[in-house]
Z-matrix of the N, CA and C atoms (Angstrom, degrees):
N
C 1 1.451
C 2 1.528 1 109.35
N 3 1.181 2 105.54 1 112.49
C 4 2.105 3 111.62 2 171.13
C 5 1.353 4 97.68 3 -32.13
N 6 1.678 5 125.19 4 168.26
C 7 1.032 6 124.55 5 134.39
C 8 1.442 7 123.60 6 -100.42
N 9 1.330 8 112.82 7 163.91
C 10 1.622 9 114.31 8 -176.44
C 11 1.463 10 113.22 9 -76.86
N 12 1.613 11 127.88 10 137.52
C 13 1.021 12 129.14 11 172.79
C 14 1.758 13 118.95 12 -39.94
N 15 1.003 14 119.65 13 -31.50
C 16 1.374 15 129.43 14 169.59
C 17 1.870 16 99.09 15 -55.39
N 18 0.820 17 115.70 16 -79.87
C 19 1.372 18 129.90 17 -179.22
C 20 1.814 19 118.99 18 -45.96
N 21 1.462 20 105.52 19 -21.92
C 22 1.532 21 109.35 20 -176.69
C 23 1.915 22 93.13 21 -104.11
N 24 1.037 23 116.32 22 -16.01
C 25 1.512 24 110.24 23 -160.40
C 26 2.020 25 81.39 24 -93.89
N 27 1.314 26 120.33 25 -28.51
C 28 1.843 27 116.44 26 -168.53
C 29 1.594 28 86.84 27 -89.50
N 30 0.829 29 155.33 28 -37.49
C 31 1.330 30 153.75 29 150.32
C 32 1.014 31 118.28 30 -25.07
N 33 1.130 32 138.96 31 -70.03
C 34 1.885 33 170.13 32 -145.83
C 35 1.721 34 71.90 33 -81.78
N 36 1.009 35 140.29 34 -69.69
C 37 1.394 36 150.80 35 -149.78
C 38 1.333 37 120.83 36 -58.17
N 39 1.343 38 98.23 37 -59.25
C 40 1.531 39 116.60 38 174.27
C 41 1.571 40 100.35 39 -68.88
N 42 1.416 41 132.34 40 -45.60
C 43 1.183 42 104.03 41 -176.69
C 44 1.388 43 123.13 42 -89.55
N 45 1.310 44 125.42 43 -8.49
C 46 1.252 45 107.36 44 165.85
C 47 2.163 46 113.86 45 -88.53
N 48 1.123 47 100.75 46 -18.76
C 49 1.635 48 104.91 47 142.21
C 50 1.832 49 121.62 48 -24.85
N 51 1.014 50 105.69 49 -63.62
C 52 1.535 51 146.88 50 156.75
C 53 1.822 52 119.45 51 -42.69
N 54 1.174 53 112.76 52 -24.33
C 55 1.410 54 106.78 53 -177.14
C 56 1.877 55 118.83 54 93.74
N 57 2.067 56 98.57 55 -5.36
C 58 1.083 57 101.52 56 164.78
C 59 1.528 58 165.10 57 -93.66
N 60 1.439 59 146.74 58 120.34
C 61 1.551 60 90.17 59 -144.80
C 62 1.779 61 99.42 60 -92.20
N 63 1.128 62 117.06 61 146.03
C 64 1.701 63 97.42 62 177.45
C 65 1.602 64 122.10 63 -75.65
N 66 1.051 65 125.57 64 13.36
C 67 1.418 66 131.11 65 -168.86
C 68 1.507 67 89.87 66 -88.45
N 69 1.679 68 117.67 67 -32.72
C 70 1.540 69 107.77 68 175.70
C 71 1.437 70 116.87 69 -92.50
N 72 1.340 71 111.99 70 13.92
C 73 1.997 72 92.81 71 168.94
C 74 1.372 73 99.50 72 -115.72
N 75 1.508 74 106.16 73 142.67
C 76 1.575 75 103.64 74 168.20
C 77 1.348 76 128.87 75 -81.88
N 78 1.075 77 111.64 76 139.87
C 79 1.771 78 133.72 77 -160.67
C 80 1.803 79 98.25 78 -38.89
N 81 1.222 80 115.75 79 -32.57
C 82 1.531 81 115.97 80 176.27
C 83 1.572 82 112.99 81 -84.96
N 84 1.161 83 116.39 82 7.03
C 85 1.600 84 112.25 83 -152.37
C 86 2.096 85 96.20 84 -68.16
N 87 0.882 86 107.74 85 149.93
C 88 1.952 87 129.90 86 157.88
C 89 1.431 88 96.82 87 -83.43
N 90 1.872 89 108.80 88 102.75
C 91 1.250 90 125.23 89 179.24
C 92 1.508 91 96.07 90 -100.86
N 93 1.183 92 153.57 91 111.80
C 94 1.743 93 162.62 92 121.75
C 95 1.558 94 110.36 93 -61.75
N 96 1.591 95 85.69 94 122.94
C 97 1.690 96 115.19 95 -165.11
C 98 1.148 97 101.77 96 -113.05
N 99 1.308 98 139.03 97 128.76
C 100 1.870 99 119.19 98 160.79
C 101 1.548 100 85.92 99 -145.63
N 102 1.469 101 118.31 100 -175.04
C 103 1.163 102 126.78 101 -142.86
C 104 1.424 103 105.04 102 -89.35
N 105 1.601 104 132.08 103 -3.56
C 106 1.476 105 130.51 104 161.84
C 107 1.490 106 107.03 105 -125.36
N 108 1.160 107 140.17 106 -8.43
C 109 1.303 108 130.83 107 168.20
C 110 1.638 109 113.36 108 -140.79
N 111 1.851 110 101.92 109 167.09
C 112 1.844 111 109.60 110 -179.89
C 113 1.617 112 91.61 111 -113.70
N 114 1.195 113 122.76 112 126.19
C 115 1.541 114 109.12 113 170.95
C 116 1.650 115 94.11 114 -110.65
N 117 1.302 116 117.34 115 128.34
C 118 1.644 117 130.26 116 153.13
C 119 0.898 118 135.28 117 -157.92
N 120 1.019 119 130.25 118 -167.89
C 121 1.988 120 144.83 119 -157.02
C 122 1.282 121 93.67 120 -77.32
N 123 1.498 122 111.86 121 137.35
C 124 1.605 123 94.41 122 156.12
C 125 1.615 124 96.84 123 -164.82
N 126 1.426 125 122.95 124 155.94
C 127 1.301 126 115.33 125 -140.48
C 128 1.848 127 84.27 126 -91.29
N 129 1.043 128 121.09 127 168.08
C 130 1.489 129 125.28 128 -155.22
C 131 1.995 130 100.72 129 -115.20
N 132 1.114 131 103.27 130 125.32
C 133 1.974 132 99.28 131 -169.32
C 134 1.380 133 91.73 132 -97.91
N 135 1.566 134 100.86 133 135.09
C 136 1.370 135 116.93 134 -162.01
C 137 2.262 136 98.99 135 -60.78
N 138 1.359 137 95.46 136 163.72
C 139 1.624 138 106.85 137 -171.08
C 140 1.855 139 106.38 138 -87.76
N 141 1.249 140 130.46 139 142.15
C 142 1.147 141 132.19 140 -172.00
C 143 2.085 142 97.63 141 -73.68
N 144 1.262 143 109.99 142 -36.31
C 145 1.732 144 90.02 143 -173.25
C 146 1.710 145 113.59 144 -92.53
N 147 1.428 146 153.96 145 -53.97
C 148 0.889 147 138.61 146 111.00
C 149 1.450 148 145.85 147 -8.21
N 150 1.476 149 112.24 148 -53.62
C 151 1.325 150 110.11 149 -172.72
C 152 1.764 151 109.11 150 74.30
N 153 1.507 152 116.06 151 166.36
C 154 1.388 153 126.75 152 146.34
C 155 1.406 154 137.97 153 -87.13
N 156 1.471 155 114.65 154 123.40
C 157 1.736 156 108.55 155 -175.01
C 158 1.392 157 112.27 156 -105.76
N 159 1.565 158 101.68 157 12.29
C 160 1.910 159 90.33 158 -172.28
C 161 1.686 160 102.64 159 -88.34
N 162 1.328 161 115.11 160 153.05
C 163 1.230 162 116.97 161 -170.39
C 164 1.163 163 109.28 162 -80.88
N 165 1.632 164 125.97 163 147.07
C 166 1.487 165 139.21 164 -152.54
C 167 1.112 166 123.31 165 63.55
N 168 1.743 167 130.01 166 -155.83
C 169 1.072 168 128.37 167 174.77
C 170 1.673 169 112.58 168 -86.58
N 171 1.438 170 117.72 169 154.74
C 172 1.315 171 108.28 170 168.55
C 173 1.614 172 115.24 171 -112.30
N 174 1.621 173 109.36 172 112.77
C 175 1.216 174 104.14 173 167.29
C 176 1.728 175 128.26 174 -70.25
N 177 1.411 176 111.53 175 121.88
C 178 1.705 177 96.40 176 167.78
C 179 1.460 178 103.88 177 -91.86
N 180 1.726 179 118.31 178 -176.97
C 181 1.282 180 126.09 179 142.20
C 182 1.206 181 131.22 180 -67.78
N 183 1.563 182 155.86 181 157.09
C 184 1.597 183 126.75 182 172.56
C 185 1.706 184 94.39 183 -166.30
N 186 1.612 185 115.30 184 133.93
C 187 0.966 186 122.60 185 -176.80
C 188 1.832 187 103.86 186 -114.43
N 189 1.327 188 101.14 187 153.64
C 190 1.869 189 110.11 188 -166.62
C 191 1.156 190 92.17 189 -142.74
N 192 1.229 191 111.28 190 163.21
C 193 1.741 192 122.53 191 166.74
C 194 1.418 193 123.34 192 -75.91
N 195 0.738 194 114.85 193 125.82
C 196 1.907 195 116.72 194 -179.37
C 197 1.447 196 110.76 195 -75.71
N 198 1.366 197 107.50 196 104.82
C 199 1.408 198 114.49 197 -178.97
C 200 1.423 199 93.38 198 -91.67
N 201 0.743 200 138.09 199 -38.79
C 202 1.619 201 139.04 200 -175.34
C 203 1.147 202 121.73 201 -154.47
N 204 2.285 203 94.85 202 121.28
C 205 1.992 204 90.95 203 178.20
C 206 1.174 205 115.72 204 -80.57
N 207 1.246 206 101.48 205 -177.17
C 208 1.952 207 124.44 206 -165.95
C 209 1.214 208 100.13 207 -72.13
N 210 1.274 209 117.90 208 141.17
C 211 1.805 210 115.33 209 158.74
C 212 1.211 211 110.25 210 -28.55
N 213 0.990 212 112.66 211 172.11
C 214 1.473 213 130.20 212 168.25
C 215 1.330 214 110.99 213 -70.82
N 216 1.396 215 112.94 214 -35.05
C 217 1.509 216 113.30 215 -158.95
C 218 1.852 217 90.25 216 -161.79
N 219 1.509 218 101.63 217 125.88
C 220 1.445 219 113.39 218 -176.93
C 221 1.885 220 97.04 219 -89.36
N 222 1.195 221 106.38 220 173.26
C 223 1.504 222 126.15 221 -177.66
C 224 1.104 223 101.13 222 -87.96
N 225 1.537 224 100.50 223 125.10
C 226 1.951 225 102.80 224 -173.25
C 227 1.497 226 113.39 225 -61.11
């Protein structure tokens, strides 16, 4: 099921609220919230001395501090 623009724009919010930007997690990502950190997906920006050679994007895992939890209840 899509989500509703209402619901992707309160999203987008909270995580860059958060220190995140959402342009780097993918729309499918497994977001885990607990009461001092968000751990999730987020697509990985290539490194200035190496760089990345694997083909496509590379998702890592990545945990941040939770400056602020989620509503209670997102916009359907």
């Amino acid at each position: 099921m899509a989500m509703s623009t209402d619901r992707i724009t309160a999203v987008a919010n909270w995580l860059m609220t958060n220190g995140i930007d959402p342009a780097d997690v993918p729309i499918d990502s497994n977001i885990v919230v607990n009461e001092h950190t968000i751990t999730l997906d987020v697509y990985a920006r290539p490194t200035t001395d190496a760089g990345r050679s694997a083909p496509g994007p590379v998702i890592e895992r990545r945990s941040v501090p939770c400056v602020s939890q989620p509503p209670e209840r997102w916009p359907a």
